[in-house]
C-alpha positions in Angstrom: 0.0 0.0 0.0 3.0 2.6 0.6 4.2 1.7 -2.6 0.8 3.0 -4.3 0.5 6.8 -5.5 -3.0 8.0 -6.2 -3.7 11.3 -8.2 -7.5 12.5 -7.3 -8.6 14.6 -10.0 -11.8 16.6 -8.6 -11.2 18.5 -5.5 -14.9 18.5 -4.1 -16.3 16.5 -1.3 -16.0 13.5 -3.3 -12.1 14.0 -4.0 -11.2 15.9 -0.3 -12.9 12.3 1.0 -11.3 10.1 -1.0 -8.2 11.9 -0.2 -8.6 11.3 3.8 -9.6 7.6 3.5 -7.1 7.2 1.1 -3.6 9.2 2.8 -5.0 7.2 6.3 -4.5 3.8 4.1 -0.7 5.0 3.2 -1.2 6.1 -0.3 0.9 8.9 -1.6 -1.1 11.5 -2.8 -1.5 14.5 -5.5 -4.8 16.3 -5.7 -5.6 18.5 -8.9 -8.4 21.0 -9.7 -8.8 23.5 -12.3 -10.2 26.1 -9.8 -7.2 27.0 -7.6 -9.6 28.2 -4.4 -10.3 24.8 -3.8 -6.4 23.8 -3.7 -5.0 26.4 -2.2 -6.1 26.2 1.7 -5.2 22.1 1.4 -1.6 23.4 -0.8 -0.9 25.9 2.7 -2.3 23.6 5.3 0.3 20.8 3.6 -2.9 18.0 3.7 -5.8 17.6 5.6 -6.8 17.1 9.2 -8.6 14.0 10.1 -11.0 14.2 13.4 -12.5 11.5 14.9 -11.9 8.1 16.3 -8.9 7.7 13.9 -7.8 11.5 14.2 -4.3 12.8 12.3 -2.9 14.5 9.6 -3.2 13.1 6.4 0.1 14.8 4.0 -1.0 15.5 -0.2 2.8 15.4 -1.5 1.2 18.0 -4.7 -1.5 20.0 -5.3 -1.5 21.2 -8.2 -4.0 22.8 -11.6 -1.7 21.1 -13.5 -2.9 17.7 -14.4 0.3 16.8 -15.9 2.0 17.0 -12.7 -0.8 15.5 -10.9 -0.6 12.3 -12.8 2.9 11.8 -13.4 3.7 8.7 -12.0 0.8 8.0 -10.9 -0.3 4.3 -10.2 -4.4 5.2 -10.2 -5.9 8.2 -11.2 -9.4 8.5 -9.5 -11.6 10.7 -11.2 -14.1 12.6 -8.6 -15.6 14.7 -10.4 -18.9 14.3 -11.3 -20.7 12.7 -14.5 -21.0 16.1 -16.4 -17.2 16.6 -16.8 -15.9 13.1 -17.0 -15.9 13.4 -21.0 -13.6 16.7 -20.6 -11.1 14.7 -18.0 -10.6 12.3 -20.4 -9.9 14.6 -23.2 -7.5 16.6 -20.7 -5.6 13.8 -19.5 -5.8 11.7 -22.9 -2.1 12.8 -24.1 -0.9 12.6 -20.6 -1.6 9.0 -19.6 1.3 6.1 -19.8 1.5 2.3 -20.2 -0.3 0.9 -17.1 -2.0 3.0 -15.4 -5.6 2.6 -14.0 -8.5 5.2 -14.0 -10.7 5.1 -11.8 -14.2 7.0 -11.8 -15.6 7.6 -8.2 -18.7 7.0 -9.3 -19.3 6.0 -13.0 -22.8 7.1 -12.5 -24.4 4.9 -15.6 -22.2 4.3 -18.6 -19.2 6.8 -17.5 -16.4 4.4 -18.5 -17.5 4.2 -21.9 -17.7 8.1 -21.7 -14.4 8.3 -20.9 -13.4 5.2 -23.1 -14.7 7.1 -26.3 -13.2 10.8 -25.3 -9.9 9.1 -24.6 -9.9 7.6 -28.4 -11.0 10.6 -29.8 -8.7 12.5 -28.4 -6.0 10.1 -29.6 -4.7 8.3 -26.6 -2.2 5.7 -27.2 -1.2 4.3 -23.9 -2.5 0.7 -22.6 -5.1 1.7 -19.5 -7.4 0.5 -17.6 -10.6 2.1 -16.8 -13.0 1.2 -14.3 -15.8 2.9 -12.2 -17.5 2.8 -9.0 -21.1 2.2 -8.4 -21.3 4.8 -5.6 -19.2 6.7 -3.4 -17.3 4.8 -0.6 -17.4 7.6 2.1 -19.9 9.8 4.1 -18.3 12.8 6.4 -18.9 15.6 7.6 -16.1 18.5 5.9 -15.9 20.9 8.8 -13.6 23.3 7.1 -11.4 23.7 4.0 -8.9 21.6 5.4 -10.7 19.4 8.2 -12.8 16.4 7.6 -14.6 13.7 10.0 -15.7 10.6 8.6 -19.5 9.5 9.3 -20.0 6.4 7.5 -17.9 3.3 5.3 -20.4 2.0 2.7 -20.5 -1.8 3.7 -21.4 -2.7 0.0 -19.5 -1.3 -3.2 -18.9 -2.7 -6.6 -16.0 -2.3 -9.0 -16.1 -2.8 -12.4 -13.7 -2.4 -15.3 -14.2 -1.6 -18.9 -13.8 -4.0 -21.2 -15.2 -6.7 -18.2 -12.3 -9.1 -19.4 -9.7 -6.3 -17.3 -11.9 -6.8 -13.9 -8.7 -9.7 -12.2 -6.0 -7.4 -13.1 -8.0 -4.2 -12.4 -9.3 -4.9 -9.2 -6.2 -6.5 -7.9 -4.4 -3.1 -8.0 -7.8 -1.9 -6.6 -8.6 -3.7 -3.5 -6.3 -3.0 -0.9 -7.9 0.9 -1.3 -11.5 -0.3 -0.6 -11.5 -3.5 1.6 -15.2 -3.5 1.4 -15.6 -3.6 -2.4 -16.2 -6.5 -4.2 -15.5 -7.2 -8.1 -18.9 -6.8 -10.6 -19.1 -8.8 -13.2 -20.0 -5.6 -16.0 -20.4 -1.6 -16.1 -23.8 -2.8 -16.2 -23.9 -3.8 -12.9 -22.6 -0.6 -11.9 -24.1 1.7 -13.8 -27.5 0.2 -13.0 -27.2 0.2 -9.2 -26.5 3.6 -9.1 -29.8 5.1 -8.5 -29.3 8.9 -8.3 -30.7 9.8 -11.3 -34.1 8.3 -9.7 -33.6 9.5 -6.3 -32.9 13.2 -7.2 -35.0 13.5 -10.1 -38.2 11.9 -8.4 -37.4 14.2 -5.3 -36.7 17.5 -6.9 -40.0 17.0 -9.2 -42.1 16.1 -6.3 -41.2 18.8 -4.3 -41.0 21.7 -7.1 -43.2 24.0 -5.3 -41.0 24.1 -2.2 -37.5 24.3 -3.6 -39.2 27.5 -6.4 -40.4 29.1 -3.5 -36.7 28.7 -1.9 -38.1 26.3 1.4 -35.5 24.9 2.8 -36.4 20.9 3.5 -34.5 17.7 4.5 -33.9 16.3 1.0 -34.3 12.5 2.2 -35.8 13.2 5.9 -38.4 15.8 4.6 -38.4 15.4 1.1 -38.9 11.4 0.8 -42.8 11.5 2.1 -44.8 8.5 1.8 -46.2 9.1 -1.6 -42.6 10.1 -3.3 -41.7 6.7 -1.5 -44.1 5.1 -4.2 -42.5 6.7 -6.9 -39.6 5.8 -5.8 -40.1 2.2 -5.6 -42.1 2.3 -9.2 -39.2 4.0 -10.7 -36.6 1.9 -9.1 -38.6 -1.1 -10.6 -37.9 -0.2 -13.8 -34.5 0.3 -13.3 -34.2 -3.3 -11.8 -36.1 -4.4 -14.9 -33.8 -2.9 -17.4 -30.7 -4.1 -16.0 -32.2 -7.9 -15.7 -33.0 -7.1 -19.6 -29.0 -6.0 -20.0 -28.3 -9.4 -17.8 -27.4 -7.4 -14.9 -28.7 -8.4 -11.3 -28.8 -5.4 -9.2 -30.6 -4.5 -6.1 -33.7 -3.1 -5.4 -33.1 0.2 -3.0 -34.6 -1.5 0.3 -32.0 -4.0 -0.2 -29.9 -1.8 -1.2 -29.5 0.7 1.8 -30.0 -2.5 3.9 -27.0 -4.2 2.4 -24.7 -0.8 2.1 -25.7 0.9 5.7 -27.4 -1.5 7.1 -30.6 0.3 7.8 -34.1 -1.0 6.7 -37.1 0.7 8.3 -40.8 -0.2 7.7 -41.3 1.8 4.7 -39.0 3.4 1.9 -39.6 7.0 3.9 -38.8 5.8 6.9 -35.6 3.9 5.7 -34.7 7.9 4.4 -35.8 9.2 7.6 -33.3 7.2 9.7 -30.5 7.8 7.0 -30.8 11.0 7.8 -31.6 10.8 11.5 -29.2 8.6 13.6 -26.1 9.5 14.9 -24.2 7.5 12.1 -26.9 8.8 9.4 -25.2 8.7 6.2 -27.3 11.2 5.2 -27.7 13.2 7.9 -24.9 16.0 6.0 -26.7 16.1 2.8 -27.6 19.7 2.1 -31.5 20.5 1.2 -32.4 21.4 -2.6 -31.5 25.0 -4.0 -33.7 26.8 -5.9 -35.0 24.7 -9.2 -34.0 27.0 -12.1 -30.5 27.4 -10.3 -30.5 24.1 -9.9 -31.1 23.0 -13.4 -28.6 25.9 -14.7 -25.9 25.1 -12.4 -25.8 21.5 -13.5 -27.1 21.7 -16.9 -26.2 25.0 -18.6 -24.1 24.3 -21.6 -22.1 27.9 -20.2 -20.4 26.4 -17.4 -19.8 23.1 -18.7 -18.5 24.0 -21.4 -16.3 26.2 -20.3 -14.8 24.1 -17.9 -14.3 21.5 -21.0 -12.6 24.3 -22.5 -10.6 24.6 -19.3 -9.4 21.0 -19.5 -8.8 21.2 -23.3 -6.1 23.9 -22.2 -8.4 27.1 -23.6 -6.2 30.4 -22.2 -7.4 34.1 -21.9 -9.2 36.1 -19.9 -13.2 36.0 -20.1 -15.2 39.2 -19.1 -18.1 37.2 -18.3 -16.5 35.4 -15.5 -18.7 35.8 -12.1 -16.4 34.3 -10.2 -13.8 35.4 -7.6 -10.8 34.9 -9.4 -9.4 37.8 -12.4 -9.7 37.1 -15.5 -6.7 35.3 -17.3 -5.7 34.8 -13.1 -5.5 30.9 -14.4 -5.4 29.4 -18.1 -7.1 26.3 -17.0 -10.3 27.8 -14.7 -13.6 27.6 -15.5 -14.9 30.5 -17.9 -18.1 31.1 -18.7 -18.9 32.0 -22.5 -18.2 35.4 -23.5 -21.4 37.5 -24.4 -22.7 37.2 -28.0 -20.9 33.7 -28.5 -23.1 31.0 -30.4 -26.0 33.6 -30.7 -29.8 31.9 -30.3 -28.0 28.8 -29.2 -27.9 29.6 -25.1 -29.9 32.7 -24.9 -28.8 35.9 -24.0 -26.1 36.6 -21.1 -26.2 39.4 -18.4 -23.0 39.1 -16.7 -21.8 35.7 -17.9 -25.5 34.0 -16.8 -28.4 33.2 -19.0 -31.3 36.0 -19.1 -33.8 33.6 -19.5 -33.7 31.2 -16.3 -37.0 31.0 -16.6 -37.4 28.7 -19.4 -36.5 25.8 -17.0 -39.6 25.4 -16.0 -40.1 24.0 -19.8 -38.2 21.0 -18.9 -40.4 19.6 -15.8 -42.5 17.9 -17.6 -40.2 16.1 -20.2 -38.6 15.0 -16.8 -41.7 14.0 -15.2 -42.2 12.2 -18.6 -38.8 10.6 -18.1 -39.9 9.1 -14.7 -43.4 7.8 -15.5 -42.5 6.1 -18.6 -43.0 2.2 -18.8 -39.7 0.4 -20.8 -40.4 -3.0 -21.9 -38.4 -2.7 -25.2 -34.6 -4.1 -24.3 -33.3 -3.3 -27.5 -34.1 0.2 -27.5 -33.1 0.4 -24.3 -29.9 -0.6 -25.1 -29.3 2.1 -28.2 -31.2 4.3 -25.9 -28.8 3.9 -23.2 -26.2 4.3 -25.4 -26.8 7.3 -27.1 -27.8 8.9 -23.4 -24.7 8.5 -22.4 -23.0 10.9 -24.7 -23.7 14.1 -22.7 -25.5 14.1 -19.5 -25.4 17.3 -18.6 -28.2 19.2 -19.8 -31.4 17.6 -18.7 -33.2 19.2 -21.7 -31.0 17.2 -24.4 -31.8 14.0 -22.6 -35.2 13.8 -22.7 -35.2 14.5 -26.2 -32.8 11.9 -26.7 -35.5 9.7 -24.8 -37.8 10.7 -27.4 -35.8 10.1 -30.5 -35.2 6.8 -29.2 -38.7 5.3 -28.3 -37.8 5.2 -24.7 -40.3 8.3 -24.4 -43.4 7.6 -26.0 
């Protein structure tokens, strides 16, 4: 385990986490972000403090914007970033891999590895990789400062799967000793199909539109998982059982699941999210109620952001008058940017200030989404182009459900 050296790309909760767990095991460490805030408290502080049960001071040798230098040497490069930018990561770091290294993406959320698979060819990558993804995240805690985290909770049940399957002996060999609980899956389809967020956030946010647009604050699985979204949530979940039998996947309903991963199982689904949320060792318990919808759906979906911080990755330089954020312009070639005012006229609406002018028009998309949760799939083949082709770009909920559409998935 000494002898491993893991470069986190991501430097969220996901990646600070990961980091923790991770220096505690004896792993040397680089971190990388393209937004230097994030690094720089971690970068003067030298690592991060650990409190707790286990307390100490976990040491990241480099943190860095550079991704070259993050992955240099690297044994595993764990990508904690989030669906939406995985495509760009692997475009960034496709001319920058070598011969044997692993990837790693903490979580693949459904279908990442071919995501990254596909950017890394396009973008010309000749090294011999492995990829593989996570079905979920391995950690809960609490992050009690830039620089100070205290673990909550060690998922009991995670999967591991590599892309193309034939990889999963060598891959999770390398992979094991980091996450003792994890056992090998026999596909991405596995993994990809026990991840359930889509469904749980989706379902929530929909069900409860009235009180995130009127800015309510509410317990997002405590509050927000009442009886009747508890139905939905088991229909929905239903289907996504059903499609992955369909694929030849087994996966596990979500009562088993958050019995089998936290070992809590209450009478009902709601109750099972009320004491997730609840007990003292509630997994969910630091999970942040909903922001408002239409920020919501632009901060995760606008085309702006993302693709600026592709842009970012793709090494894109200059300074960017619509930048909102804290940083100056040209402060950092590799920061996120959002689009300059005027660019791609009549494709993402006017800007005031770097931000659409016309958040308004989310509310368009609520009921292609509610169309996305209600539908019934009993067609595996389309499912399977369908899945494919959704995979492509997930982050603009607006292009998805049109993609549903176009491929029958959406009547």
């Amino acid at each position: 385990m000494p002898d491993t050296t893991v470069a986190i790309i991501g430097a969220g909760i996901g990646g600070i986490y990961l980091a923790a767990e991770l220096g505690r095991r004896g792993c040397r460490l680089r971190l990388h972000d393209i937004d230097d805030g994030r690094l720089l408290p971690i970068r003067e502080r030298g690592g991060l403090d650990i409190e707790g049960d286990d307390a100490g001071f976990v040491a990241v040798e480099r943190v860095t914007t550079d991704p070259a230098a993050a992955i240099e040497g690297a044994d595993i490069i764990a990508v904690c970033t989030g669906g939406a930018y995985q495509e760009a990561v692997g475009h960034g770091l496709a001319s920058l891999l070598r011969d044997g290294q692993s990837i790693l993406l903490i979580q693949g959320n459904t279908g990442g590895s071919l995501v990254v698979r596909r950017a890394l060819d396009a973008a010309g990558c000749r090294a011999r990789v492995d990829i593989a993804e996570m079905d979920n995240y391995p950690y809960s805690c609490w992050r009690l400062g830039p620089t100070r985290i205290r673990p909550i909770v060690h998922k009991k049940f995670l999967q591991i799967a590599s892309f193309p399957g034939s990889r999963i002996d060598a891959v999770f060999t390398r992979l094991a000793p980091l996450f003792p609980s994890a056992i090998a899956a026999p596909s991405i389809v596995s993994t990809g199909f026990t991840n359930a967020n889509a469904m749980l956030h989706v379902a929530n946010c929909v069900a409860n539109a009235g009180k995130i647009d009127r800015g309510e604050a509410y317990k997002f699985y405590a509050e927000g998982v009442t009886p009747a979204v508890g139905r939905l949530y088991t229909a929905i979940n239903a289907e996504r059982v059903a499609v992955a039998a369909a694929l030849g996947a087994s996966v596990p309903n979500l009562e088993d699941w958050f019995e089998r991963t936290y070992g809590v199982r209450g009478k009902s689904l709601s109750e099972t999210c009320q004491l997730l949320t609840t007990n003292s060792d509630g997994p969910y318990q630091a999970t942040r109620h909903a922001v408002l919808l239409d920020a919501q759906i632009h901060r995760r979906g606008r085309a702006g952001r993302i693709d600026a911080d592709e842009r970012a990755w793709r090494g894109g330089g200059g300074g960017d008058p619509g930048d909102r954020r804290r940083y100056p312009a040209g402060a950092d070639a590799r920061r996120p940017r959002f689009r300059r005012r005027g660019a791609h006229p009549g494709t993402h609406g006017a800007r005031r200030n770097g931000r659409r002018a016309d958040p308004a028009n989310a509310a368009r998309w609520l009921p292609l989404i509610a169309r996305v949760a209600s539908t019934q799939i009993d067609r595996p083949p389309s499912i399977r182009v369908g899945a494919i082709d959704l995979i492509g770009r997930r982050s603009n909920p607006a292009r998805h459900c049109c993609r549903l559409s176009r491929s029958g998935l959406v009547p």
